[in-house]
C-alpha positions as CSV (number, residue, x, y, z in Angstrom):
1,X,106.7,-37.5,22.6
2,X,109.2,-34.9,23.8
3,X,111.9,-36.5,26.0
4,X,113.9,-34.1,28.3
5,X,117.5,-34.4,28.7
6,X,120.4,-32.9,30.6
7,X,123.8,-33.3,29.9
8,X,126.9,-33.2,31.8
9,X,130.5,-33.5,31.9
10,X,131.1,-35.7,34.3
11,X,134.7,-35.9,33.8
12,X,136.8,-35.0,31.3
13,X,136.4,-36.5,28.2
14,X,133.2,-38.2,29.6
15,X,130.2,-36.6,28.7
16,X,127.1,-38.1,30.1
17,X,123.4,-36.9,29.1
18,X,120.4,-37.8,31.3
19,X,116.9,-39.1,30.3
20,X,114.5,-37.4,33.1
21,X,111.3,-39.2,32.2
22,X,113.5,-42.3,32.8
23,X,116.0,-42.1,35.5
24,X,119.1,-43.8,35.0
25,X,118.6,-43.8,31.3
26,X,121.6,-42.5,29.8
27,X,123.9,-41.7,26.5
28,X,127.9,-41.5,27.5
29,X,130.6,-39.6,24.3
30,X,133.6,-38.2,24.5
31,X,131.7,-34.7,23.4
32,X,128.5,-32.9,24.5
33,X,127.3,-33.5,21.0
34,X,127.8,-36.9,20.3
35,X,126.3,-37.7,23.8
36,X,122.8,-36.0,22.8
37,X,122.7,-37.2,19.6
38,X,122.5,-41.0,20.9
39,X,119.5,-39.7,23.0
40,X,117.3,-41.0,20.6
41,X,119.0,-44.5,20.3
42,X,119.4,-45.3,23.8
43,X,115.5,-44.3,25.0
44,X,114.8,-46.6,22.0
45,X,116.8,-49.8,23.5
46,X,115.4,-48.8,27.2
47,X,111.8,-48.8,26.2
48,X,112.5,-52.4,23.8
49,X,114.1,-53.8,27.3
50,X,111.0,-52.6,29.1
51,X,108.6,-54.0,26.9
52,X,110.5,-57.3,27.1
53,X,110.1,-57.3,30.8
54,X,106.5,-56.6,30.2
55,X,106.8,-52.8,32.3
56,X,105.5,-51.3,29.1
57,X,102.7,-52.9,26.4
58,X,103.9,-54.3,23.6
59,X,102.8,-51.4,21.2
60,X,104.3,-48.4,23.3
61,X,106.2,-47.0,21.1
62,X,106.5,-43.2,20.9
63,X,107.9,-40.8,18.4
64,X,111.1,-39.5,20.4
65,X,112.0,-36.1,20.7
66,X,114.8,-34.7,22.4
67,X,114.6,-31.0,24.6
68,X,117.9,-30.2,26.1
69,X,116.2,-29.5,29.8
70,X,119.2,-28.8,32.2
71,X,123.2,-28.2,31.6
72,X,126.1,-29.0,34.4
73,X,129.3,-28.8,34.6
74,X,131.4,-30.6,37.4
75,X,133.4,-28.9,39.2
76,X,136.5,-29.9,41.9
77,X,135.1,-29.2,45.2
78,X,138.5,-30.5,47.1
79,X,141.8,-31.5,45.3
80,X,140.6,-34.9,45.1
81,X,136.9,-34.6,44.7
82,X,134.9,-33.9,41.7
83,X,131.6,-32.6,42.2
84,X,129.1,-34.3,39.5
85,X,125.7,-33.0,38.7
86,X,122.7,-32.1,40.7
87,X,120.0,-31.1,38.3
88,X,116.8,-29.2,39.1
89,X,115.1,-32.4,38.3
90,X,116.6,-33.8,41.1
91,X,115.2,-32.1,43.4
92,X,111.3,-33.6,42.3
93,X,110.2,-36.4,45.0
94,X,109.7,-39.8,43.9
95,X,106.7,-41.6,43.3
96,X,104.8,-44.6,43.5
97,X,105.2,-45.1,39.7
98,X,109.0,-44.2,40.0
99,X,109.5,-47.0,42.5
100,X,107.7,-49.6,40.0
101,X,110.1,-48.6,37.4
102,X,113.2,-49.2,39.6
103,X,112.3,-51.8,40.8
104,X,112.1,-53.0,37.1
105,X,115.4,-51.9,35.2
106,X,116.9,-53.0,38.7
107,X,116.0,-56.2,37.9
108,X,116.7,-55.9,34.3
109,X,120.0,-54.3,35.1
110,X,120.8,-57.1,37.8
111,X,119.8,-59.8,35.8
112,X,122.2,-59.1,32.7
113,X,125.2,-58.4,35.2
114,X,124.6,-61.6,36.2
115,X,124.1,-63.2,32.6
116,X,127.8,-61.3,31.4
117,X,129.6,-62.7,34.5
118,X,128.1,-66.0,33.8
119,X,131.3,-68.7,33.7
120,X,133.9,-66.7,34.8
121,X,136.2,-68.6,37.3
122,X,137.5,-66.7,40.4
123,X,141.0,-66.4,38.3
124,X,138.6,-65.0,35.5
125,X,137.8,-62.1,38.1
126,X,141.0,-61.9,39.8
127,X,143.0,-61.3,36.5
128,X,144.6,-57.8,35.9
129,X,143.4,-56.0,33.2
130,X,146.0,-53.7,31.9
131,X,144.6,-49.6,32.6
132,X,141.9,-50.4,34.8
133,X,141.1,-48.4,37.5
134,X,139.4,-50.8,39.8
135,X,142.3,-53.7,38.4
136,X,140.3,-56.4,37.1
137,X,136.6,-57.8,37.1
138,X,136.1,-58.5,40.8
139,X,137.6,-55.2,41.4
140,X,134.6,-53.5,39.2
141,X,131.6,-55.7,40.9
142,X,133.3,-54.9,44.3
143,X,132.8,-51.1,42.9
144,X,129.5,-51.4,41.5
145,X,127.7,-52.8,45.4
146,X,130.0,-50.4,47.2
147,X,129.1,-47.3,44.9
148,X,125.5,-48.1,45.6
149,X,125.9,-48.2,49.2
150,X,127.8,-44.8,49.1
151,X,125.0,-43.3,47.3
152,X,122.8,-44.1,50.3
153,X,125.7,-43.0,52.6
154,X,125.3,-39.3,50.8
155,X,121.7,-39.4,52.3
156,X,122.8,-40.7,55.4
157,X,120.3,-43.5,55.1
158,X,123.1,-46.2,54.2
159,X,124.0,-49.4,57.0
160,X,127.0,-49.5,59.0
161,X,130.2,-49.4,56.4
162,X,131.9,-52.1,58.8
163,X,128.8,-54.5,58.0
164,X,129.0,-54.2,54.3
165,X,130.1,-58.1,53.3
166,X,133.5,-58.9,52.0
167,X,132.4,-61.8,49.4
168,X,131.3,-59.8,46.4
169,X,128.6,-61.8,45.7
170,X,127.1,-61.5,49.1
171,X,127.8,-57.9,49.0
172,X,126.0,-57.1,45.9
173,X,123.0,-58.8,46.8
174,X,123.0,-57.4,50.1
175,X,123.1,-54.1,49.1
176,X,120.6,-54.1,46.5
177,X,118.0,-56.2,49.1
178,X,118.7,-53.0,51.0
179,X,118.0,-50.5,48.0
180,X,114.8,-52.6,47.0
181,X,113.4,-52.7,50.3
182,X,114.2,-49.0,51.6
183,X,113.5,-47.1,48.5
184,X,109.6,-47.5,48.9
185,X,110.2,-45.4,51.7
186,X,111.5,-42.2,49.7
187,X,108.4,-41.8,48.3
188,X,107.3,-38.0,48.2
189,X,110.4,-37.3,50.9
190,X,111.9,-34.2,50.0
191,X,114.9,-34.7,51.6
192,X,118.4,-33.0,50.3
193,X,122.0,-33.7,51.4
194,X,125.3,-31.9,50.9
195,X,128.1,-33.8,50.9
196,X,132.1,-32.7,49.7
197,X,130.1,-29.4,48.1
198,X,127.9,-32.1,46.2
199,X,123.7,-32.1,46.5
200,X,122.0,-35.6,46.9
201,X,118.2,-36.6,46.9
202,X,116.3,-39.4,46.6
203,X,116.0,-39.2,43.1
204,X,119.5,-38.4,42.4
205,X,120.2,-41.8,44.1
206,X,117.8,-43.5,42.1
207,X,119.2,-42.3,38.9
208,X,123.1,-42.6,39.6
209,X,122.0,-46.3,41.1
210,X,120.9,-47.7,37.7
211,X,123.5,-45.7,35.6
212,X,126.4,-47.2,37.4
213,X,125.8,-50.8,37.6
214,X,124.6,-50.1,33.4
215,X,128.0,-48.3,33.1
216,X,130.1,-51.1,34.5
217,X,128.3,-54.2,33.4
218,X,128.7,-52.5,29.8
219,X,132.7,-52.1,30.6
220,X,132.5,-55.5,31.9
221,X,131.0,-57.0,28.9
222,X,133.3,-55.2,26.5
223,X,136.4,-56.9,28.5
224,X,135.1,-60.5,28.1
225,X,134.7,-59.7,24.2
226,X,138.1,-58.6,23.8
227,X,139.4,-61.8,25.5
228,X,141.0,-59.2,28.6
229,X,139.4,-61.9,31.0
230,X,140.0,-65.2,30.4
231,X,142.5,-67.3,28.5
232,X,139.7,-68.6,26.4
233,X,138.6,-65.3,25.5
234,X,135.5,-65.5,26.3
C-alpha cells in the first residue's frame, strides 16, 4: 500500500513529515531526510496501536510504501509568529470514517497521557526542568488542553477563552469533551480560516490535535525516564 506523506520544517531544526491517510500520524528529525525515512516505522507502530484498540483487524497489515505528496516550508508571518503548514490535503473535508478514527487515537492518545503521568505528585509537576519552554510538567499538560482549544479558536468554533478551567485536569478533559462532541459536526464542512497569515480547516485541526498531545506526552515520558521529574526518578 502506498502511504502519502508531506513534510515540513516546522521550525528549525524540527522537521516534521505527515501521514495523510492517517492524520496526526507523524515522524519528527532534525533533517528532511531522517524524518521520511522513519515514515515506515511510525505507520507501523500506529497501525499495531490500532489493532490493539481493535480500530483495525487483527491481520491488517499492509506492505508500506512511502510517496512524498506535499512539501512546506514555514515561514514568519510577524516577528513573533511562525506560519506552519497548510497542505493541499488539508483542504479535503472530513468524513464519517475520519471522525471514527479520531475518536480512536484520541482515546488511545489520552489514555497513555494519562498512564505516563500516572504517580506523579503535584511537586512532581510543579518541578522545574532545566531548558524547558513550558517550565516543568504541569506547564506542558496546561500546553497540551490550551493548544487544542487554540486550534478550535483558529476556526472560530472554540468556547469563551475566560471559561477555559484553571485546574489542568479539569481543563484537559474539558476541552477534549468539547473536541469529541463538536467534531462530528465538521463532517463534509468546507470551511477555511486565516489567521496571523496561517490557513486552518477542519482537518488541519484534526491532524495538529493528535500530533501535539503525541508530541508532548512523548517529551513528557522521556523526562520521567531521565529522573528530570521526580526525586525517585521515576
Amino acid at each position: 500500500m502506498v502511504f502519502h506523506a508531506a513534510i515540513e520544517d516546522m521550525e528549525p531544526g524540527n522537521w516534521v513529515a505527515w501521514v495523510f491517510e492517517y492524520p496526526g500520524c507523524y515522524a519528527r528529525a532534525s533533517t528532511r531526510d531522517q524524518a521520511l525515512g522513519l515514515v515506515p516505522q511510525v505507520i507501523e507502530e500506529l497501525l499495531v496501536r490500532l489493532r490493539q484498540a481493535a480500530f483495525l483487524p487483527d491481520n491488517e497489515s499492509p506492505e508500506i510504501n512511502v510517496a512524498v505528496a506535499e512539501e512546506f516550508r514555514a515561514f514568519q508571518s510577524t516577528r513573533d509568529y511562525l506560519v506552519n503548514a497548510f497542505f493541499d490535503n488539508d483542504r479535503i473535508p472530513l468524513t464519517e470514517n475520519d471522525i471514527k478514527y479520531a475518536h480512536c487515537v484520541l482515546g488511545i492518545n489520552r489514555n497513555d497521557l494519562l498512564a505516563v503521568i500516572d504517580g506523579l505528585l503535584q511537586n512532581d509537576l510543579s518541578r522545574e526542568i532545566q531548558g524547558e519552554v513550558q517550565k516543568n510538567i504541569g506547564g506542558i499538560l496546561r500546553h497540551i488542553g490550551t493548544a487544542e482549544w487554540w486550534y478550535w479558536d483558529r476556526l472560530g468554533l472554540a468556547f469563551p477563552r475566560q471559561d477555559r478551567p484553571v485546574d489542568i485536569g479539569t481543563l484537559l478533559a474539558t476541552i477534549r469533551e468539547f473536541t469529541i462532541k463538536h467534531l462530528p459536526e465538521l463532517v463534509g464542512s468546507t470551511l477555511i480560516k486565516t489567521c496571523s497569515g496561517e490557513e486552518w480547516s477542519p482537518r488541519k485541526l484534526l491532524r495538529r490535535t493528535i500530533w501535539h498531545e503525541r508530541v508532548h506526552t512523548l517529551q513528557v515520558k522521556r523526562y520521567i525516564e531521565r529522573g528530570q521529574v521526580n526525586s525517585e526518578g521515576k
